[in-house]
One Martini backbone bead per residue (centre of mass of N, CA, C, O) as a GRO file, in nm:
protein
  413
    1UNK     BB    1   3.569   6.619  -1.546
    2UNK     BB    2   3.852   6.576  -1.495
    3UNK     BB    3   3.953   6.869  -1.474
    4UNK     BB    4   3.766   6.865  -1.172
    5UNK     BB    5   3.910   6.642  -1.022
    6UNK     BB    6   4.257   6.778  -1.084
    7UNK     BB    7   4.185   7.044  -0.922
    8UNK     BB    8   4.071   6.934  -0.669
    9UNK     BB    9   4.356   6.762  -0.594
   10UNK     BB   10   4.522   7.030  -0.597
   11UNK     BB   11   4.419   7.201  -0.386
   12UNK     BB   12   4.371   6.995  -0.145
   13UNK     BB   13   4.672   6.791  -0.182
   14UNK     BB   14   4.886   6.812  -0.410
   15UNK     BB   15   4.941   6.616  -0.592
   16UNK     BB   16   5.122   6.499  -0.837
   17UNK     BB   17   5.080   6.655  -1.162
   18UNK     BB   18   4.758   6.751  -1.146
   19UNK     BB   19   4.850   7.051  -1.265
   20UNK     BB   20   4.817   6.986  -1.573
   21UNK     BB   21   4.530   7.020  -1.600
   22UNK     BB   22   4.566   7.343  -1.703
   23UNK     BB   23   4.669   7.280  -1.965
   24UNK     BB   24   4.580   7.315  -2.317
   25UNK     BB   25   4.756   7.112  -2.406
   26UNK     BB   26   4.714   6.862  -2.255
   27UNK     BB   27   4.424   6.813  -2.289
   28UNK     BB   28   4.450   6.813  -2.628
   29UNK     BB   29   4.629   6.562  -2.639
   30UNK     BB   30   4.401   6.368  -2.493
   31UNK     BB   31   4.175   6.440  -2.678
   32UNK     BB   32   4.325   6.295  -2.927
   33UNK     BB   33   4.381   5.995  -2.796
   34UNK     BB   34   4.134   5.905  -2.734
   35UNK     BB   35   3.944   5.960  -2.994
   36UNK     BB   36   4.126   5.734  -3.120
   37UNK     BB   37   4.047   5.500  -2.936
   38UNK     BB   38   3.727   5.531  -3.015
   39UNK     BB   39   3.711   5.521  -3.333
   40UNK     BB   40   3.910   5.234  -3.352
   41UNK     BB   41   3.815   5.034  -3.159
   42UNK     BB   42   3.521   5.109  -3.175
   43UNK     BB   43   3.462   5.094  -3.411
   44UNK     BB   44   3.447   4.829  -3.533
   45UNK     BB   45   3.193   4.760  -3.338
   46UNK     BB   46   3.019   4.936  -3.507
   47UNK     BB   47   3.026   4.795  -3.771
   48UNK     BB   48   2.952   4.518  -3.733
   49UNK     BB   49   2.658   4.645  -3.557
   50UNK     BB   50   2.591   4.748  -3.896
   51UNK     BB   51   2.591   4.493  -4.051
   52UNK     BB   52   2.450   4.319  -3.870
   53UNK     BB   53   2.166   4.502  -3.906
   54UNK     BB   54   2.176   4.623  -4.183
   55UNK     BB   55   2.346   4.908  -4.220
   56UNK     BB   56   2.316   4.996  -4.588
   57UNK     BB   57   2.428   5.149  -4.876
   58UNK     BB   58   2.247   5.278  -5.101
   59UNK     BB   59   2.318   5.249  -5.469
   60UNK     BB   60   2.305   5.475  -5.738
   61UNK     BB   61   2.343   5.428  -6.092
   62UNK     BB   62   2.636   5.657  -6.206
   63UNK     BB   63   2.865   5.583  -6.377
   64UNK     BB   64   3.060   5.457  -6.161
   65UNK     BB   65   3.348   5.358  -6.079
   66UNK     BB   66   3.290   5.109  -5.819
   67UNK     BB   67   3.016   5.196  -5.690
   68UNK     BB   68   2.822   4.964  -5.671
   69UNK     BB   69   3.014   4.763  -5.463
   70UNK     BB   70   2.932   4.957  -5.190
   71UNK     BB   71   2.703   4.828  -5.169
   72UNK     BB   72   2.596   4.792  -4.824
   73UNK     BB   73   2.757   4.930  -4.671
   74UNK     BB   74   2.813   5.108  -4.441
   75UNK     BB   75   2.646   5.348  -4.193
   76UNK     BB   76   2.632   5.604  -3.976
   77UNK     BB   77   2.955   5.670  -3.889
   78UNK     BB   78   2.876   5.926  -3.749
   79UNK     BB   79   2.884   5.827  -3.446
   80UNK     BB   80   3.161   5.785  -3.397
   81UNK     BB   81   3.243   6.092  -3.399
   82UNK     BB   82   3.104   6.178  -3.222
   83UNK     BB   83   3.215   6.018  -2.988
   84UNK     BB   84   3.497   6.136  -3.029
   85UNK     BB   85   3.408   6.425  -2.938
   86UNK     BB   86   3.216   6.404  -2.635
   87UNK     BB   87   3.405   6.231  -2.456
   88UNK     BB   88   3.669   6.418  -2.429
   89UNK     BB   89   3.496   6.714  -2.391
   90UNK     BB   90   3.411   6.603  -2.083
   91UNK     BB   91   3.648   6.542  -1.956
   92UNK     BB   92   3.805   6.744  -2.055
   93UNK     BB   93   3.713   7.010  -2.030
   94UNK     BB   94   3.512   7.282  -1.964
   95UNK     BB   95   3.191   7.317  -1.902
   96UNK     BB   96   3.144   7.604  -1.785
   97UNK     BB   97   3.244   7.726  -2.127
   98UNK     BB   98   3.026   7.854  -2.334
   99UNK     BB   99   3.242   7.730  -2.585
  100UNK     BB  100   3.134   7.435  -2.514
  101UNK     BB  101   2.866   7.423  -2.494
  102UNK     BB  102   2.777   7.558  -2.804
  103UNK     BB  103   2.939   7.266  -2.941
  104UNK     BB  104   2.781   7.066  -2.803
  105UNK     BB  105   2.491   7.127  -2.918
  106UNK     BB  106   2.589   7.129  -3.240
  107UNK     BB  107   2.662   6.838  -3.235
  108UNK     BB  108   2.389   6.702  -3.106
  109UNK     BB  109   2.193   6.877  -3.335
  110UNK     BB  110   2.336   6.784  -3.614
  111UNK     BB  111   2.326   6.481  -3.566
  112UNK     BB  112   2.025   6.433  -3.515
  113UNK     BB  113   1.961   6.514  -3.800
  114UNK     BB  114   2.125   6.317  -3.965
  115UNK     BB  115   2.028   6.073  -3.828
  116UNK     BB  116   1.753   6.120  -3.916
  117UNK     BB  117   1.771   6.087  -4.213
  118UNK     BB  118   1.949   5.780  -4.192
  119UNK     BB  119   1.677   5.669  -4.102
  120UNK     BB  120   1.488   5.705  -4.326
  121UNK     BB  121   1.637   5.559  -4.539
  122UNK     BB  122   1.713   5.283  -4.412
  123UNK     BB  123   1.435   5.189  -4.243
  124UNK     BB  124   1.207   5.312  -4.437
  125UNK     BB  125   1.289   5.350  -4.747
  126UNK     BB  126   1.410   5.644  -4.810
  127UNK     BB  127   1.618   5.805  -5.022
  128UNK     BB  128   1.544   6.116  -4.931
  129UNK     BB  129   1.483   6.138  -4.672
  130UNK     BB  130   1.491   6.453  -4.480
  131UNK     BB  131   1.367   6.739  -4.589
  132UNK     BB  132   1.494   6.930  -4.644
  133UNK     BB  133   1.362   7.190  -4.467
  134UNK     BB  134   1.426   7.076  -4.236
  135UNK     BB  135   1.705   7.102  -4.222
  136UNK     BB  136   1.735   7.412  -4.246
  137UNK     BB  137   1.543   7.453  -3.970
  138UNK     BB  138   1.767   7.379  -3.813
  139UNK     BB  139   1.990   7.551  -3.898
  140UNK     BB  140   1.860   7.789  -3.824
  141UNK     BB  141   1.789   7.762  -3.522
  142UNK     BB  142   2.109   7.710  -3.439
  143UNK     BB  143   2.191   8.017  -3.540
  144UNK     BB  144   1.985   8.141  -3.342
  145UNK     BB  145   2.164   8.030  -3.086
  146UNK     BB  146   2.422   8.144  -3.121
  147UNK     BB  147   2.369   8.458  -3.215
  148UNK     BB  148   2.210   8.499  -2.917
  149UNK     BB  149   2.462   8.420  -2.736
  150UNK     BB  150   2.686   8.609  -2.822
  151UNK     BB  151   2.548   8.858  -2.774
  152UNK     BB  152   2.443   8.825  -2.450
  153UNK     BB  153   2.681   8.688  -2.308
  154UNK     BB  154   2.873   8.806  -2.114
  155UNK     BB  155   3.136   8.611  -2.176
  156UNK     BB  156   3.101   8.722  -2.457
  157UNK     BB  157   3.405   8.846  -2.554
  158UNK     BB  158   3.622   9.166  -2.656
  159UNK     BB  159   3.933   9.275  -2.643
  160UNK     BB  160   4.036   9.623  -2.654
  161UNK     BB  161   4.121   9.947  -2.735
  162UNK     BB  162   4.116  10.240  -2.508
  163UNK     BB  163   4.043  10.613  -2.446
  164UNK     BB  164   4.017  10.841  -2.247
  165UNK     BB  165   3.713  10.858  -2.185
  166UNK     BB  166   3.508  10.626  -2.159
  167UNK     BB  167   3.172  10.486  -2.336
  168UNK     BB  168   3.186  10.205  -2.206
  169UNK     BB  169   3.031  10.002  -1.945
  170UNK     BB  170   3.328   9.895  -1.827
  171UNK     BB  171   3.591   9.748  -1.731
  172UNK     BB  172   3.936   9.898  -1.664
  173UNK     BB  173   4.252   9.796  -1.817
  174UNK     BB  174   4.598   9.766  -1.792
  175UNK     BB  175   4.860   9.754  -1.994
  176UNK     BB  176   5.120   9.583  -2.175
  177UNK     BB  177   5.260   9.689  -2.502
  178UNK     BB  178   5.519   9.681  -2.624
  179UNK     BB  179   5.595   9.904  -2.420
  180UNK     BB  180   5.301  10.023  -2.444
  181UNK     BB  181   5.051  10.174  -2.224
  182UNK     BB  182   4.699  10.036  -2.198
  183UNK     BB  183   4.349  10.040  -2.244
  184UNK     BB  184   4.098   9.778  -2.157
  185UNK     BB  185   3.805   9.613  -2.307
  186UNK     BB  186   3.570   9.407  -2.218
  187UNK     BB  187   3.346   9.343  -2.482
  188UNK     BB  188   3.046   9.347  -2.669
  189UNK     BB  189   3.063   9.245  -2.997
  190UNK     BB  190   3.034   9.242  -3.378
  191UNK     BB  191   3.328   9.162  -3.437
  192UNK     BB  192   3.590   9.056  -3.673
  193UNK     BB  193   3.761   8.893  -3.928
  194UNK     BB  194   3.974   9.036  -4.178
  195UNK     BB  195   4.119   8.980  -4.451
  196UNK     BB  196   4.391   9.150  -4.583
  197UNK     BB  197   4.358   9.373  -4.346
  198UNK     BB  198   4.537   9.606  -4.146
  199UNK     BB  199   4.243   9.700  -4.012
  200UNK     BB  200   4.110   9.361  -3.928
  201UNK     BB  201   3.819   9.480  -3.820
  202UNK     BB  202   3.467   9.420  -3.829
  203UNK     BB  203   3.157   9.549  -3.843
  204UNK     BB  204   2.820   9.421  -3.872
  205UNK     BB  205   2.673   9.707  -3.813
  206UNK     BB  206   2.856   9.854  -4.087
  207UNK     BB  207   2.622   9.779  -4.281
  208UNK     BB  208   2.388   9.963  -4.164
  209UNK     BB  209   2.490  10.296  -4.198
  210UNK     BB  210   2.301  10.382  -4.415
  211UNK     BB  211   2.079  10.483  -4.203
  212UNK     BB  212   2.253  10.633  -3.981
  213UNK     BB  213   2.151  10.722  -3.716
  214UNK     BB  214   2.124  10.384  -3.505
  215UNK     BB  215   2.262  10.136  -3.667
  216UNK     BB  216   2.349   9.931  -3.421
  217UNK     BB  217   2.038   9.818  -3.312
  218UNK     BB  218   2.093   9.593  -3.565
  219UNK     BB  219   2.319   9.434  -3.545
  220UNK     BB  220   2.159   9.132  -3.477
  221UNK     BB  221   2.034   9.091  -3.773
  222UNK     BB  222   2.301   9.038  -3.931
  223UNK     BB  223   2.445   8.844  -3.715
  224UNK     BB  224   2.251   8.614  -3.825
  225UNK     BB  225   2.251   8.629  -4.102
  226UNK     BB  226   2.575   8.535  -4.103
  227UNK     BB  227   2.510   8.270  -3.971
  228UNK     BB  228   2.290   8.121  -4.134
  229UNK     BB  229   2.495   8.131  -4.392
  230UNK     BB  230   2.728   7.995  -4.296
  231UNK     BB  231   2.643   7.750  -4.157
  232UNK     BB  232   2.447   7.643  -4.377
  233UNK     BB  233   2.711   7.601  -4.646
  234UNK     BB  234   2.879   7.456  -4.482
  235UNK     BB  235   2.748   7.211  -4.401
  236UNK     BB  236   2.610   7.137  -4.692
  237UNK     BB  237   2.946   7.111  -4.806
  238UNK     BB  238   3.027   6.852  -4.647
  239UNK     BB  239   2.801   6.706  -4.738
  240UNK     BB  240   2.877   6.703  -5.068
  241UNK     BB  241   3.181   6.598  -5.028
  242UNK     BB  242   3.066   6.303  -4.909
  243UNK     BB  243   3.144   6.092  -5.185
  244UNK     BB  244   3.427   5.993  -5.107
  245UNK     BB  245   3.666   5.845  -5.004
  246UNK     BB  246   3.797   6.058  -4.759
  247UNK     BB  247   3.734   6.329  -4.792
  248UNK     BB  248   3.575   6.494  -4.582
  249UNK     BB  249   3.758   6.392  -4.327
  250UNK     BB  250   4.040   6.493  -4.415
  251UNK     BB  251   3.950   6.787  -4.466
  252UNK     BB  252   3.830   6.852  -4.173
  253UNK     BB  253   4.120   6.788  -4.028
  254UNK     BB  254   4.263   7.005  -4.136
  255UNK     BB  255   4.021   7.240  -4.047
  256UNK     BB  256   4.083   7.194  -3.765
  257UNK     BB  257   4.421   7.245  -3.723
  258UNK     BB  258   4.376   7.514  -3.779
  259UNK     BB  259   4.138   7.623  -3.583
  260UNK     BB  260   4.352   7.525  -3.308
  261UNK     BB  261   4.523   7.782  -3.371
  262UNK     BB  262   4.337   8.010  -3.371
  263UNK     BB  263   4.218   7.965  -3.097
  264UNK     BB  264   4.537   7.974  -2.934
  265UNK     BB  265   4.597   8.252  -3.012
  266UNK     BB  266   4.373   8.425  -2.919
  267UNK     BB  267   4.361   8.346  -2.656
  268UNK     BB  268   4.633   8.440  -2.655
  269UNK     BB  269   4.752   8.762  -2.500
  270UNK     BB  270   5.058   8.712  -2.654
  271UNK     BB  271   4.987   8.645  -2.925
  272UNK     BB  272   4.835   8.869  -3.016
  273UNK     BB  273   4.986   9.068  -2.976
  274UNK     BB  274   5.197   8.981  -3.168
  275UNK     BB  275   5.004   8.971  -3.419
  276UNK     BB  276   4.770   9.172  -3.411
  277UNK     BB  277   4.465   9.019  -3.264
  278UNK     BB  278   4.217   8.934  -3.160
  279UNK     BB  279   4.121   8.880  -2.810
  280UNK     BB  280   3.979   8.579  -2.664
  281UNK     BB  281   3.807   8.533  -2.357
  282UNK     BB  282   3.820   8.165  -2.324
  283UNK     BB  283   3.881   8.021  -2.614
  284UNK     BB  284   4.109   7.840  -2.547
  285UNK     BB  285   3.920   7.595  -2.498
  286UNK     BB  286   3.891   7.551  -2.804
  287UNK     BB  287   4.140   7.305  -2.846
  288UNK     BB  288   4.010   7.065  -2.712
  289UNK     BB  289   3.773   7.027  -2.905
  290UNK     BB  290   3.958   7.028  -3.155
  291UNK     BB  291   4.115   6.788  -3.073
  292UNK     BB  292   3.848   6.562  -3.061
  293UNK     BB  293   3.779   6.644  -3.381
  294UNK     BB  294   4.056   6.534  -3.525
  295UNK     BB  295   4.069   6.263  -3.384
  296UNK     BB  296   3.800   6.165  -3.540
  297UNK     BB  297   3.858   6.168  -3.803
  298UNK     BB  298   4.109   6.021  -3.835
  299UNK     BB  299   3.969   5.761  -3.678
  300UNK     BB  300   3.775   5.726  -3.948
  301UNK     BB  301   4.022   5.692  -4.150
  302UNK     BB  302   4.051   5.431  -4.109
  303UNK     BB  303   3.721   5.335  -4.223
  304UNK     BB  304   3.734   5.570  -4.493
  305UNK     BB  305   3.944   5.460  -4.691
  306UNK     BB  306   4.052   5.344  -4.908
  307UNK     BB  307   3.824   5.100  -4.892
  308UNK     BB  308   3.512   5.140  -4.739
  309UNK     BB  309   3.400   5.052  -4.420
  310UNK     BB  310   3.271   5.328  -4.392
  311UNK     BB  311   3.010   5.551  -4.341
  312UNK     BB  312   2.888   5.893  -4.233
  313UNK     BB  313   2.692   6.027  -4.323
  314UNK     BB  314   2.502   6.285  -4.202
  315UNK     BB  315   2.551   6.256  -3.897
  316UNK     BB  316   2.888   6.355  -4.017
  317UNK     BB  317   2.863   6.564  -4.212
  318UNK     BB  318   2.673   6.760  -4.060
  319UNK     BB  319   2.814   6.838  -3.838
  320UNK     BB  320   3.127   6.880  -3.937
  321UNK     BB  321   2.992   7.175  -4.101
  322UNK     BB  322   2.845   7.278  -3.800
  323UNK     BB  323   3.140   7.273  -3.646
  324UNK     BB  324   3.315   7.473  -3.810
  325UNK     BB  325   3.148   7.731  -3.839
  326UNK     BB  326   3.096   7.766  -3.511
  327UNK     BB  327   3.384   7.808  -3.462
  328UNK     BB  328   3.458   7.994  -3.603
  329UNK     BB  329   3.257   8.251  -3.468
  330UNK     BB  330   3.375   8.246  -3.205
  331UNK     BB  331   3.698   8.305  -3.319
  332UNK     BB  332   3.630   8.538  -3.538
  333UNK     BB  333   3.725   8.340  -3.847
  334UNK     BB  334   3.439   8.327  -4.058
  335UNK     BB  335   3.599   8.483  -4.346
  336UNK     BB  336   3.769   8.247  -4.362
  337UNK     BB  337   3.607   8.037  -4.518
  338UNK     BB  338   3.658   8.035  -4.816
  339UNK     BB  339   3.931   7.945  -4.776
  340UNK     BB  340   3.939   7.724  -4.593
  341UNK     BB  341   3.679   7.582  -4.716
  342UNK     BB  342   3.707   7.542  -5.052
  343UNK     BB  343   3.642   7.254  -5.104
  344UNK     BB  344   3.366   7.311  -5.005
  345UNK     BB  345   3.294   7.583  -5.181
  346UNK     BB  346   3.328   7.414  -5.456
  347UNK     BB  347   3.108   7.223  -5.429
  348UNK     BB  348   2.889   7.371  -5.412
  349UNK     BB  349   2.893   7.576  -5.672
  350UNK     BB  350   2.876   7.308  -5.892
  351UNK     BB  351   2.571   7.266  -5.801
  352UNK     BB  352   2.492   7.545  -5.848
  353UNK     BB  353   2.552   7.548  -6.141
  354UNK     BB  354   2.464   7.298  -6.284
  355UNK     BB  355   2.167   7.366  -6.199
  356UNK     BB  356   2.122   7.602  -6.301
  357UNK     BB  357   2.239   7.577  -6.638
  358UNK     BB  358   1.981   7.363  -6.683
  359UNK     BB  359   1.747   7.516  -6.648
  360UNK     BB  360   1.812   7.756  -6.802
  361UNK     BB  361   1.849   7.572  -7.072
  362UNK     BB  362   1.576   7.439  -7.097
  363UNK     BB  363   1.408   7.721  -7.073
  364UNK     BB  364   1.513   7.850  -7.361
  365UNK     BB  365   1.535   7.519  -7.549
  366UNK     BB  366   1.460   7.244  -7.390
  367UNK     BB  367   1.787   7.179  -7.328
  368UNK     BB  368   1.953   7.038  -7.096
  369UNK     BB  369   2.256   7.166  -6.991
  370UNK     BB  370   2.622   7.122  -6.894
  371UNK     BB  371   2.835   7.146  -6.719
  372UNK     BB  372   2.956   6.880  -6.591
  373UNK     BB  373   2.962   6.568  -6.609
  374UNK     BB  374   2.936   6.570  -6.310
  375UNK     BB  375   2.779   6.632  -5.936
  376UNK     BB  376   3.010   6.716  -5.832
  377UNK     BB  377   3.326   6.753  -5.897
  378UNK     BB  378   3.450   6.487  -5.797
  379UNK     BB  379   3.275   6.325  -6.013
  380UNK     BB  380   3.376   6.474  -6.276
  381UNK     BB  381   3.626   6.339  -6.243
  382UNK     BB  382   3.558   6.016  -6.295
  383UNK     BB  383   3.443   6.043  -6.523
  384UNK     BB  384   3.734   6.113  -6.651
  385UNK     BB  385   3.925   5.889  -6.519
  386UNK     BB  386   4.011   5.923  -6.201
  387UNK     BB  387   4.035   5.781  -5.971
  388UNK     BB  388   3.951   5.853  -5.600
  389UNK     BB  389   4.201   5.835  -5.455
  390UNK     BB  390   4.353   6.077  -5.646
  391UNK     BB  391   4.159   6.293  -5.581
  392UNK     BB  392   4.156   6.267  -5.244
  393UNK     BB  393   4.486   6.377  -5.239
  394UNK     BB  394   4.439   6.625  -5.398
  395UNK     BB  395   4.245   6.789  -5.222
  396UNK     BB  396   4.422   6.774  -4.968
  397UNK     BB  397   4.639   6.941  -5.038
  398UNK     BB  398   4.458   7.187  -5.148
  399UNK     BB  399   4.390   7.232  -4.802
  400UNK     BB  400   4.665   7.264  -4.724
  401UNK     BB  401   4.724   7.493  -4.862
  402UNK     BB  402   4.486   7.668  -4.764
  403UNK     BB  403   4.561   7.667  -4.468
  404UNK     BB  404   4.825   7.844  -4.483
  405UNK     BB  405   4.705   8.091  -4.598
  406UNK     BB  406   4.511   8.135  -4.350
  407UNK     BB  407   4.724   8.138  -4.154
  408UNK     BB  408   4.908   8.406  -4.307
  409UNK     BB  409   4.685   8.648  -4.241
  410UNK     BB  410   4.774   8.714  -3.963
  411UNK     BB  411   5.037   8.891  -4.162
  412UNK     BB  412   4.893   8.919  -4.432
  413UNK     BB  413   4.815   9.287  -4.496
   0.00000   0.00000   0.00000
């Protein structure tokens, strides 16, 4: 709102200084202190009235030291990081801009659906809150609404570099690249980027080749079935990893921070240039989302860092897990998520190892057994007699690592 009130001041006044608002770097740094003094000044307030409400966190006894303290703790505390995400990016951010409009979707679609478990939890004393199959149903109308919006959206292209004469109805823009002339159309495509692979672009399409002639046709149903198991996977990673003060808070800044740079550079038809990596052309403006989002984790570690004064419940798991997906997504850089999201990667698949091989093994012998000593695996360092503080500690570092090598993809091919 405010981009669009000193553009406005800008152009019909010129006061000075309103045209700084132009800048996506401004804007960022604006989202990201805003975002800080919502989570922190207003967080405290929200714990207060989440206290006082008695909206607690009910713990089961897993033999985890330290455990049962938490019991009472407020929760829901994910309703902050929503503020801190939704109220910068409508002051800074342009809302006419379809990947702010889709982030912002994101955000209170699978908000609401966390907030809704976390609601049936505390105030119904319903333990298992709301039934898998609906967040799962919820998640995939979401992925449904993302990937049926980037494919046939007009405004959602990438531009490529063709060949006279052209064979896509799209006009034709002539560029300097490297001081070498270049032809190039903004097209609607569903191409990603590829890590670690040298002519770096894959196409969706191009899982059903084996079709033979006209297997482009069938593009969008690939493409969905991508975005429902990416979005799905995440969420649900996010979900089951903040299970300790501070671990998925701190870990999502982390992964915000890579996303904000990779949206920067994309976005950015100088950086991709010299990159040689896909140009994405108005996706710029997901840095200052990205700021907004940044800004809420970190400010929301200010009261879930060990010894937390709130949880974030799913209202906060679950949002950040699909606004990440999301986000990578949008910036073609959702096959980094293996890599870049390493942390919420191995958490999921501990789970579905403990669980699959505890089944595996009862109906084999009669006798679950188990490969880590309790699942996720935060839990299993703890079994192991390790701190909270120091698992979270090892973990974010292993994030900023993971991250660096993300980042390096870029040009490591």
């Amino acid at each position: 709102m405010l981009y669009y009130l000193f553009t406005y001041l800008n152009k019909n006044y010129s006061i000075p200084g309103s045209g700084v608002f132009q800048y996506i770097t401004f804007r960022t740094a604006l989202a990201v202190i805003t975002s800080l003094v919502i989570t922190t000044v207003y967080g405290r307030r929200l714990i207060d009235y989440l206290r006082f409400k008695q909206v607690g966190e009910t713990v089961r006894n897993l033999g985890l030291e330290g455990q049962m303290q938490k019991s009472g703790t407020p929760t829901m505390g994910g309703i902050i990081i929503l503020l801190g995400i939704l109220v910068p990016t409508l002051l800074f951010a342009k809302l006419s801009n379809v990947y702010i409009i889709l982030m912002l979707i994101t955000t209170i679609w699978l908000g609401a659906i966390g907030f809704l478990d976390d609601y049936i939890k505390v105030f119904r004393k319903n333990k298992e809150g709301l039934a898998g199959k609906f967040k799962i149903i919820g998640q995939v109308g979401l992925s449904l609404i993302i990937g049926w919006t980037m494919y046939f959206n007009t405004d959602i292209v990438i531009r490529q570099e063709v060949k006279l004469p052209v064979k896509i109805d799209a006009p034709v823009e002539f560029h300097m690249k490297r001081n070498v002339p270049v032809y190039t159309q903004d097209v609607h495509s569903t191409k990603t980027t590829m890590p670690f692979y040298k002519n770096n672009e894959f196409d969706y399409a191009k899982v059903l080749k084996f079709l033979g002639t006209g297997y482009e046709q069938y593009a969008l149903v690939v493409f969905l079935f991508f975005a429902i198991v990416i979005i799905t996977f995440i969420s649900n990673g996010a979900n089951i990893t903040d299970g300790i003060d501070g671990l998925a808070t701190g870990t999502s800044a982390i992964i915000g921070i890579t996303l904000a740079i990779l949206a920067y550079v994309s976005g950015n038809i100088a950086m991709a240039d010299y990159l040689n990596i896909m140009f994405i052309p108005n996706s710029g403006e997901l840095v200052v989302f990205a700021g907004a989002f940044v800004g809420a984790c970190v400010g929301f570690l200010w009261y879930n860092s060990y010894p937390a004064q709130v949880f974030m419940g799913d209202t906060g798991s679950l949002a950040i897990g699909g606004i990440i997906a999301v986000f990578a997504i949008m910036i073609r850089k959702e096959l980094l998520l293996p890599v870049l999201c390493g942390v919420f990667l191995i958490e999921n698949i501990s789970v579905i190892m403990q669980v699959g091989w505890f089944k595996y093994t009862k109906k084999r012998s009669g006798e679950g057994r188990r490969i880590f000593l309790m699942a996720p695996l935060h839990h299993h360092y703890q079994k192991k007699g390790f701190h909270e503080a120091k698992i979270v500690t090892r973990f974010w570092i292993i994030g900023i690592l993971l991250a660096i090598i993300t980042i390096i993809t870029l040009k490591l091919r």
